[in-house]
C-alpha positions in Angstrom: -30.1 11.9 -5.5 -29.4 9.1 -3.3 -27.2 10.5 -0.1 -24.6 8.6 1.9 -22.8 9.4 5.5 -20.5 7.5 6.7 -17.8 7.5 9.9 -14.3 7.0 9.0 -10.8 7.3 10.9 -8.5 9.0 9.4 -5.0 7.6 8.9 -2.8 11.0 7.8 -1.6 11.5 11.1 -1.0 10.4 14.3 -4.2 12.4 15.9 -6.5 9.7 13.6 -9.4 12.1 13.5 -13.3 10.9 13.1 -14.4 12.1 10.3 -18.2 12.5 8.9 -18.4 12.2 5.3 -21.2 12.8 3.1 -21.5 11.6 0.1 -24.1 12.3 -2.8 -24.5 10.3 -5.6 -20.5 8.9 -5.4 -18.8 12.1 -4.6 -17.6 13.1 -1.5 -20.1 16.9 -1.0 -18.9 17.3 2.5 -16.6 16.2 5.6 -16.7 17.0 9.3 -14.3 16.1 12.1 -11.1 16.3 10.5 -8.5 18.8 12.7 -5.9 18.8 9.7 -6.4 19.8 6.0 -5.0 16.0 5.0 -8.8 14.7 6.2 -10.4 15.8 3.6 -8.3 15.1 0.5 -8.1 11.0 2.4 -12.2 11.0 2.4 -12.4 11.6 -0.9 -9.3 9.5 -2.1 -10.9 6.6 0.2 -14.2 6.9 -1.0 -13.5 7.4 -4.7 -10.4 5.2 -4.9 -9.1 3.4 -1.7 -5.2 2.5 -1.9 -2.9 1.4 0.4 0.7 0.3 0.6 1.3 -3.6 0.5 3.9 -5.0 2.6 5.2 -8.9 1.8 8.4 -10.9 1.4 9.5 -12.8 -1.5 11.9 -16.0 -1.5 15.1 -15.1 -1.6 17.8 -18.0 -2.7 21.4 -18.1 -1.9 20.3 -15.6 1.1 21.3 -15.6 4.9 16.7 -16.1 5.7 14.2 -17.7 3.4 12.4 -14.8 2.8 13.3 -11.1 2.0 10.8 -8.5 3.1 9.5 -6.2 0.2 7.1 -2.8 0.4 5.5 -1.2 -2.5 7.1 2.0 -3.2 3.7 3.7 -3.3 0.4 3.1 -2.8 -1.6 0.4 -4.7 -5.2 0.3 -5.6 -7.0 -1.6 -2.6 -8.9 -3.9 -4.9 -5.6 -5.6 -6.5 -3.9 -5.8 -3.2 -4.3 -9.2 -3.3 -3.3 -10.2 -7.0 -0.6 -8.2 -6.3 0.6 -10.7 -3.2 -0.3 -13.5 -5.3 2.1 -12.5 -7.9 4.8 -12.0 -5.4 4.6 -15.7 -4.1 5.9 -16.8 -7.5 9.3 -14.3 -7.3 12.5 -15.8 -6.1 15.6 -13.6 -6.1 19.0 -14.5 -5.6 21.5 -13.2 -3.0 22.6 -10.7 -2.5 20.1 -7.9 -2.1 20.6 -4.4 -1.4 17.6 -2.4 1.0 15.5 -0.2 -1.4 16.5 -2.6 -4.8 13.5 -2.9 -7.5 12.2 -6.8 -6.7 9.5 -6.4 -9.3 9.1 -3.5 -11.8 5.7 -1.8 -12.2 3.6 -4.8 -10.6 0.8 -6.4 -12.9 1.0 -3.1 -15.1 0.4 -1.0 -12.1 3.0 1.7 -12.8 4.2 0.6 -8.7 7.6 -0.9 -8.4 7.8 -3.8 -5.1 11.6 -3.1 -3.7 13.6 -4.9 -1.1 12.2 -3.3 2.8 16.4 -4.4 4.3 19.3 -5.6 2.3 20.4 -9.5 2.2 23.6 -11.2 2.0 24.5 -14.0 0.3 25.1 -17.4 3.0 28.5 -18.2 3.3 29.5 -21.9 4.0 
């Protein structure tokens, strides 16, 4: 039975307790530390399958900036964060945009939808 601890923050809450987390033979068997019942439901999640949200911009065309800030509506698997910012440098929407707008629909098969983070208008000349 091989047997792991490791020292992680956590990131529920503002407090960002430190947390010890044993783990035995992949699964999380025990965690220490954590002042909020959140700790312990992130040590496993971050242990069995990390995820986090992705934050980017795309090209925008037509718009008052280059580049329109997205966010992932939920959280993505860590491991395809970046294929998922890859795929995003080869969208281009056109102006206008409106905050909270589906960019790209359930990202490389993810089930996550990228919107727009603030709204764009068009550039008027």
């Amino acid at each position: 039975m091989a047997v792991e601890t490791r020292i992680m923050n956590c990131i529920m809450c503002p407090l960002g307790c430190e947390m010890t987390v044993t783990i035995e033979d992949g699964a999380v068997t025990s965690v220490t530390g954590n002042t909020c019942p959140r700790g312990p439901k992130y040590a496993h999640d971050e242990v069995v399958a990390p995820k986090r949200m992705l934050t980017s911009t795309v090209q925008v065309k037509g718009g008052l900036l280059p580049l329109l800030p997205v966010v992932s509506k939920t959280t993505l698997p860590k491991e395809r964060i970046l294929d998922c910012a890859a795929a995003l440098r080869q969208i281009a929407v056109k102006a206008p945009v409106t905050e909270g707008q589906i960019i790209v629909e359930n990202i490389l098969g993810l089930g996550v939808d990228i919107i727009a983070s603030r709204s764009m208008e068009a550039h008027r000349e």
